[in-house]
N, C-alpha and C positions, 0 to 999 in steps of 0.2 A: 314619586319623590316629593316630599316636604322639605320646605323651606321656610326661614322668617325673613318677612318682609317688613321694612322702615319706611315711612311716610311721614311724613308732615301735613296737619289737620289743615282746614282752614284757619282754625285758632292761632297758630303758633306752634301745636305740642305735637309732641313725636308720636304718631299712631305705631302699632304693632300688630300683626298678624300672620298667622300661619297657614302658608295656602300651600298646597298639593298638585301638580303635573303627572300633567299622565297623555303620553303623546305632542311633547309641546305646547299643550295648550291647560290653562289653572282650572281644575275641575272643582275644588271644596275651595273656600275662604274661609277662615275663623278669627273675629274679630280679641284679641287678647285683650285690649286699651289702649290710652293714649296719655303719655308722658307729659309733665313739666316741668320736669329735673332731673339730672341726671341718674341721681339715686330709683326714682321713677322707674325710668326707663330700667335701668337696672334692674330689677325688679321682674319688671315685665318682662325682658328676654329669659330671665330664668325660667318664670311662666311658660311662654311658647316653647322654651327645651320642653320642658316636661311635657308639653300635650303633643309632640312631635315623637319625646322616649314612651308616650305612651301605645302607639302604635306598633312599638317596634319586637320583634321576637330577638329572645337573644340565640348565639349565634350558634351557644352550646345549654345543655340543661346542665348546671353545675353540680344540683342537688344528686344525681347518681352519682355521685363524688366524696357525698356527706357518708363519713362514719356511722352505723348505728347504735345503740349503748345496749 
């Protein structure tokens, strides 16, 4: 299971990373960045979605779906 994680640096700024479970306990860490503005930060969780959707198989193959010409 992945998740994003929010932190605060020592700096002040919002860290962000995407860490993984597997049995309770955080097996991978991936540092995305670390925010000092909202827009930032914003930024970066879209970031972490994406390497989070990049794992993920979808649920169906849709392309056996597509019309051929």
């Amino acid at each position: 299971m992945a998740f994003i994680r929010k932190f605060k640096t020592g700096s002040g700024a919002t860290g962000v990373q995407v860490c993984w479970k597997q049995g309770g306990e955080v097996v991978k860490t991936v540092h995305i960045g670390s925010a000092n503005s909202d827009l930032a930060l914003e930024k970066l969780l879209k970031k972490a979605q994406k390497v989070i959707d990049e794992g993920k198989r979808p649920l169906f193959d849709l392309r056996k779906f597509d019309k051929k010409s």
